[in-house]
C-alpha angles and dihedrals in degrees: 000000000000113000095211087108094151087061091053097042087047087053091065094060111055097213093040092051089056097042078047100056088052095045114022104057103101097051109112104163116069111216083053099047091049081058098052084042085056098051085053094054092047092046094048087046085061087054127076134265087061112229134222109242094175087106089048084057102041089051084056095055102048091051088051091054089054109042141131122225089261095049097044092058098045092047083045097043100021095045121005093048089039092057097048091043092052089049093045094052091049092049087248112143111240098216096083083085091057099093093059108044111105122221096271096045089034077055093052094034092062095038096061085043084053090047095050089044088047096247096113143035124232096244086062083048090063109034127115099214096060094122109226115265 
């Protein structure tokens, strides 16, 4: 299994796969680099023509679905908290990301929103068995 999970999310949005190629090529670890791809993300949804980033989320989700352990911590840390970091420190609401989150990334989503409020704990974060909310 390659790691270089950002490569393969920013393939899924056109304009994000060629801002990717000029920006994204030094990141060799991957929760870093999920994070950079996140900034990214939150920086091109700023710019017209606005993007579709429903494909960016379902392939999320499917991945989610799918993960290992190891994947699943790097997608929830390395992207999902990334993005809503890089939100929250712009003054951008972050739940602007809400509608296209699917069951397994809206679970995750809202548990990492819960860990940072104090109303979970990160091995709930990161478990598989959280049933979607």
């Amino acid at each position: 299994m390659s790691l270089d999970v950002a490569s393969q999310l920013a393939l899924s949005i056109p304009r994000l796969a060629e801002d990717w190629l000029v920006t994204g090529d030094y990141l060799d670890l991957p929760t870093v680099a999920l994070g950079f791809l996140a900034e990214r993300v939150s920086e091109l949804d700023q710019v017209p023509p606005a993007i579709d980033w429903s494909p960016l989320f379902s392939r999320i989700e499917q991945m989610l679905t799918q993960a290992d352990t190891t994947l699943r911590e790097v997608l929830i840390t390395g992207f999902l908290e990334g993005l809503q970091n890089v939100d929250s420190n712009h003054g951008r609401d972050t739940q602007r990301w809400e509608p296209l989150l699917g069951a397994h990334t809206r679970t995750a989503w809202r548990g990492l929103n819960d860990f940072w409020n104090l109303k979970g704990t990160w091995s709930a974060v990161m478990s598989r068995d959280i049933p979607p909310r």
